[in-house]
C-alpha positions in Angstrom: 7.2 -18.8 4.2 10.9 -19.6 4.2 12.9 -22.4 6.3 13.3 -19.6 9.3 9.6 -18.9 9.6 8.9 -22.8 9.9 10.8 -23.4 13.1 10.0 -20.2 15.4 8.0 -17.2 15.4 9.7 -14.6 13.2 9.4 -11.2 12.2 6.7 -12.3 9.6 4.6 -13.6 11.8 5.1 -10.6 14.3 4.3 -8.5 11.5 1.0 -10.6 11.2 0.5 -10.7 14.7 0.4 -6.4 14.9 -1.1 -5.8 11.2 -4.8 -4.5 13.1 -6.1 -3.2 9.0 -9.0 -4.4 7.9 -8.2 -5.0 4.3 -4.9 -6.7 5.6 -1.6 -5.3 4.8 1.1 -6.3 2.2 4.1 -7.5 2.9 6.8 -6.7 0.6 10.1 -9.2 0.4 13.7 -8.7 -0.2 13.5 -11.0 -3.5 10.8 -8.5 -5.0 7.7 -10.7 -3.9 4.7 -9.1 -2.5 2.3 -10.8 -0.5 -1.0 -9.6 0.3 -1.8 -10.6 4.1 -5.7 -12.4 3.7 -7.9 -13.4 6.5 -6.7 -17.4 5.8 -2.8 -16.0 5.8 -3.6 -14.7 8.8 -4.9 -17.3 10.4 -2.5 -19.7 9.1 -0.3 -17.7 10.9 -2.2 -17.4 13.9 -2.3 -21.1 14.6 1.5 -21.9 13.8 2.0 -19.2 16.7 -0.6 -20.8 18.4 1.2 -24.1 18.1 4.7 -23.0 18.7 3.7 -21.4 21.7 2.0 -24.6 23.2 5.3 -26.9 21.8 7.9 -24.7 23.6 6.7 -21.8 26.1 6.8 -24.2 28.7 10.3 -25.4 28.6 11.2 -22.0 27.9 9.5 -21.0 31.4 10.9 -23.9 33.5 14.4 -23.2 31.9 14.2 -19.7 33.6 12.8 -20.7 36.6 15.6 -23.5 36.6 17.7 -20.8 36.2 16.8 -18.6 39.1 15.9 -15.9 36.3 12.1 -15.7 37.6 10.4 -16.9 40.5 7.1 -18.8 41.5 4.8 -17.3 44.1 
């Protein structure tokens, strides 16, 4: 996982999030590497969602609603 996937939720772990095969997929890299998505990738990748989600939807929310973009009931 590069620099990019460290600090928000990229295409990698979007690709994680939808991959719904059983074996787990492979994911194939512009340097030539191939990685094989395992159930301990996946959840690796599951939590780091988990935990960016937790760390920044809420000021992402408020900004909107600070914003006028969405409203509360």
């Amino acid at each position: 996982m590069g620099e990019q996937e460290a600090r928000a939720l990229s295409q990698y772990h979007h690709a994680i999030l939808a991959d719904a095969t059983r074996e787990g997929m492979k994911l194939y890299f512009g340097d030539g590497t191939v990685e094989q998505v395992t159930p301990e990738v996946r959840e690796k990748a599951r939590a780091f969602m988990q935990q960016t989600l937790e760390r920044d939807w809420p000021g992402y929310i408020g900004g909107l609603i600070a914003d006028g973009k969405i409203r509360t009931a």
